[in-house]
C-alpha positions in Angstrom: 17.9 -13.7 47.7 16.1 -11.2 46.0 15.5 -8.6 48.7 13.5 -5.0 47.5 13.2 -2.4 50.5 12.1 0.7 48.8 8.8 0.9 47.2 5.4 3.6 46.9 1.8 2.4 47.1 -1.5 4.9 46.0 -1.3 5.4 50.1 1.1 8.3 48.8 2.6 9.0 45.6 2.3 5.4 44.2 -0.6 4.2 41.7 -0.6 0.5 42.8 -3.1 0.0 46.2 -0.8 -1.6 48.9 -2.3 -5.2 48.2 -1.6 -4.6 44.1 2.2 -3.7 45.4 2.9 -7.0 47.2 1.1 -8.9 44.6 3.8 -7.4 42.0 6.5 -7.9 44.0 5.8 -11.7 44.5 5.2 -11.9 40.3 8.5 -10.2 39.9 10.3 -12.6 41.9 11.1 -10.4 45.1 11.6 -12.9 48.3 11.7 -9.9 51.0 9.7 -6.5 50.1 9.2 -3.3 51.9 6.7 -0.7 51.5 7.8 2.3 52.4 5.3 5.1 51.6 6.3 8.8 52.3 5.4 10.5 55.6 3.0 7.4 55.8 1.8 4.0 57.3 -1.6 3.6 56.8 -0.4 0.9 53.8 1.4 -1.6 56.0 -1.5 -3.5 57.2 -2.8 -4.6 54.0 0.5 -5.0 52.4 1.6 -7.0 55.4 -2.0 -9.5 55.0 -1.1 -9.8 51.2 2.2 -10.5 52.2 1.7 -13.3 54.2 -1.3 -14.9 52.0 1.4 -14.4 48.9 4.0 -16.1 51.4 6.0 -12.9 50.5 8.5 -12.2 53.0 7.7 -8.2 54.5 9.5 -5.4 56.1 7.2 -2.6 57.5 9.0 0.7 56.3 8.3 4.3 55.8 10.6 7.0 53.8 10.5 10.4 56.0 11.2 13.7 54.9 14.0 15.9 56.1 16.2 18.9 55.4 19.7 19.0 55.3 22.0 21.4 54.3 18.8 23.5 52.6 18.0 20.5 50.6 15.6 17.2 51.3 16.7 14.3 52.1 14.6 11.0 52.5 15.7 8.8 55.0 14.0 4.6 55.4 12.5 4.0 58.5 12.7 -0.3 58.0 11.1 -3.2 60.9 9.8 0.1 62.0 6.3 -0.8 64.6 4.0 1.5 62.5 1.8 2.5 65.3 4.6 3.4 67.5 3.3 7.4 69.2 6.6 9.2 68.3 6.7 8.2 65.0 3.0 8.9 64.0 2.9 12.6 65.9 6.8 13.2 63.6 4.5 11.9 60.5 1.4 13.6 61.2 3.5 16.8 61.3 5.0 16.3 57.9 1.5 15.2 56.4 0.1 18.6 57.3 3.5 20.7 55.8 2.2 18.5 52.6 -0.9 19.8 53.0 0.0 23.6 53.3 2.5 22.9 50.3 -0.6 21.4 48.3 -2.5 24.5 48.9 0.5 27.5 47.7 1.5 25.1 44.7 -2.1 25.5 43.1 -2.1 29.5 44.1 0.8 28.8 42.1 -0.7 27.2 39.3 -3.8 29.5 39.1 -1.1 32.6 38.8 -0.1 30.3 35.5 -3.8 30.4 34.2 -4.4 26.8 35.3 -7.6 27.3 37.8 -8.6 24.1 40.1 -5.2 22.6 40.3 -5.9 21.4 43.5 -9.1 19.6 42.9 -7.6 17.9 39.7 -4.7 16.9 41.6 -6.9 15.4 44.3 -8.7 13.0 41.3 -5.3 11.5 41.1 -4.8 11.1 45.5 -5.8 8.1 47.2 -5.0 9.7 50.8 -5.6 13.3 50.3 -3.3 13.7 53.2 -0.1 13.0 50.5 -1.4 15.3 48.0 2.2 15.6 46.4 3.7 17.3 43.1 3.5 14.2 41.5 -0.1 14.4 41.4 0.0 17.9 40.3 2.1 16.7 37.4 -0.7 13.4 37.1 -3.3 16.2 36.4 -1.1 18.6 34.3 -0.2 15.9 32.0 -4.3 14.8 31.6 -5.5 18.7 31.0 -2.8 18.8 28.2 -0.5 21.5 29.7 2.4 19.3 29.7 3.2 16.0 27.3 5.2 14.2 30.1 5.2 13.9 34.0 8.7 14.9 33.6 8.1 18.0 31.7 5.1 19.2 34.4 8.3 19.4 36.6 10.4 21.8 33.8 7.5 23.6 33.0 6.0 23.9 36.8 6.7 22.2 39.8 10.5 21.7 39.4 12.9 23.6 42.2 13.3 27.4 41.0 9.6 26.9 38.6 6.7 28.9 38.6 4.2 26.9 40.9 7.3 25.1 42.8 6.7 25.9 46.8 9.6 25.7 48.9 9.8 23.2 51.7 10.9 22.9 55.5 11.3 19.0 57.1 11.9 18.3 60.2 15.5 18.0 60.5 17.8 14.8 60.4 17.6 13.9 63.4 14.0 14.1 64.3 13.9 11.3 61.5 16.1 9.3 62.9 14.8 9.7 66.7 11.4 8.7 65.5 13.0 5.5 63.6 14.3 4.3 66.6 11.7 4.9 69.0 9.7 2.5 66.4 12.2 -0.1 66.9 13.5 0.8 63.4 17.1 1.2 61.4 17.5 4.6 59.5 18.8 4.3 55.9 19.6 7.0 53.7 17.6 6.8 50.7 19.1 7.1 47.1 22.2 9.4 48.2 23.0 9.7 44.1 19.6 12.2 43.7 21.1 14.7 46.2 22.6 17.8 44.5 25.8 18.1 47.4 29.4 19.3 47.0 31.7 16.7 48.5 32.0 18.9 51.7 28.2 19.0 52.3 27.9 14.7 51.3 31.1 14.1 54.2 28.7 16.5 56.3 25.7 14.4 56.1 27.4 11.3 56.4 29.0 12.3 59.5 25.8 13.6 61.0 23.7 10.3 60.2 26.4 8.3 62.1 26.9 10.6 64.8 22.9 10.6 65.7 23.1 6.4 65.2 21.7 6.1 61.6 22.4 2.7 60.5 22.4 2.2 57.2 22.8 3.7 52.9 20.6 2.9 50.1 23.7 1.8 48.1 22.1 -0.1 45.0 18.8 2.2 44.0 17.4 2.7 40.4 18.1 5.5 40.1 21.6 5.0 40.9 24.3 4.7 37.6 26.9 1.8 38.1 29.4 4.4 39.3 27.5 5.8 42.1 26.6 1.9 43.6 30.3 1.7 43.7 30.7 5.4 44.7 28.0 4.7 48.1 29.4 1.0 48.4 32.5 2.8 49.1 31.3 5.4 51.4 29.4 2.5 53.5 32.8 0.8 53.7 34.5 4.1 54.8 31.5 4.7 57.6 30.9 1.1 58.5 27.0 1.5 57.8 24.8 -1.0 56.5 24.0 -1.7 52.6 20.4 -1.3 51.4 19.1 -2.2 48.2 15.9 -0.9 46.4 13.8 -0.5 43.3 11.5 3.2 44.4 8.8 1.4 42.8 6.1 3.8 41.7 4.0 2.7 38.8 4.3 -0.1 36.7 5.9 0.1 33.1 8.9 2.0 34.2 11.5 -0.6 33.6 14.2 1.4 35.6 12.3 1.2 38.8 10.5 -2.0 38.5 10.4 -4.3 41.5 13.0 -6.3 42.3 15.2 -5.7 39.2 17.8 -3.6 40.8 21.6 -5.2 41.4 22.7 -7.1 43.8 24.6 -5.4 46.6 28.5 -5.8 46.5 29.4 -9.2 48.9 31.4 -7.6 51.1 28.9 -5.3 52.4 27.0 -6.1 55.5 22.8 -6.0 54.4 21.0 -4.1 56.9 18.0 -7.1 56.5 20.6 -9.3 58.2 18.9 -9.6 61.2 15.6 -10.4 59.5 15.7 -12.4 56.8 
């Protein structure tokens, strides 16, 4: 079964509309598909209705925000109720730390020499409430001040760059209160991004379990064949659940298209095993 639980619609930093999401997910083969927008469920009506006329199995998600250890941390809300009170006051509380970090980023930029960041990026933002670096970059990259997305982060909005803004989530287990209150499991999203010495990973591991976090993105795209069996190992060792997904964001990235991911090891328990 072809099962994709991790993927971005235009309702944040995504360029696909919700209904454009499902519609690739069926095309690529996916049986089960989450969306999971950041700090965001205003896409899971309309990718649930093209689920269902796609006969697309689909998991309402959400990837929240966090920070751990002085670094963030996304963590999968999945079966979460979207309209659940705790969970939309936790997000509507991130969506407006976006919004302040939206605003320093194009002081940022303007100190650069590159005047109405903010508006540009805006051109490039479905819901202006998840104004984001990525469509910073989006609007670099179109005014010529960078040839890639990738170097708009080098050049800019990378961690330690000229127009990058320092953020403050809510902490770990906010996130994970808020999951649960939806009815939710909490999965730790693509552990192999996270820049942690081994002491600060067995840290965050052992929080996540202690405050009931169920699960660990263990197959991801961006994750090298080492790291699936590096996390594969670590869900063994904690007893959570395996995860698997692509991070769609855009079509024509091959890495991170939908559905195209590995399978997850046999032994490990799926944490759609009550769903599917």
């Amino acid at each position: 079964m072809n099962v994709d639980l991790h993927s971005h619609s235009s309702r944040s930093d995504g360029v696909l509309p919700p209904a454009q999401v499902a519609a690739r997910a069926h095309a690529q083969g996916v049986d089960w598909w989450s969306l999971s927008d950041h700090d965001e469920t205003s896409g899971l009506a309309e990718a649930a209705a093209a689920a269902r006329e796609l006969g697309l199995g689909f998991i309402p998600g959400v990837e929240i925000s966090v920070t751990f250890c002085e670094q963030t941390v996304h963590v999968l809300g999945l079966n979460i109720h979207p309209e659940q009170p705790d969970l939309q006051t936790g997000l509507a509380g991130i969506r407006q730390i976006r919004f302040e970090r939206a605003r320093g980023i194009a002081a940022r930029l303007q100190d650069c020499g590159i005047a109405g960041a903010y508006e540009g990026a805006l051109r490039h933002v479905d819901n202006p409430q998840l104004i984001g670096r990525v469509h910073f970059a989006r609007h670099l990259l179109e005014q010529g001040h960078c040839k890639s997305l990738q170097q708009a982060f080098d050049r800019y909005l990378g961690e330690g760059k000229r127009a990058f803004v320092p953020m403050r989530w809510p902490d770990l287990a906010s996130a994970v209160a808020w999951i649960h209150a939806a009815g939710g499991k909490a999965v730790i999203a693509h552990p192999g991004r996270y820049r942690y010495t081994p002491q600060q990973f067995d840290a965050l591991f052992d929080a996540f379990k202690a405050q009931g976090g169920e699960g660990l993105e263990v197959v991801s795209s961006g994750h090298t064949p080492a790291q699936c069996d590096r996390y594969a190992r670590v869900a063994r060792a904690y007893g959570f659940e395996a995860s698997r997904g692509s991070d769609f964001h855009a079509p024509h990235i091959p890495r991170t298209e939908l559905g195209r991911v590995p399978q997850l090891p046999d032994d490990l328990m799926p944490v759609w095993r009550d769903w599917v």
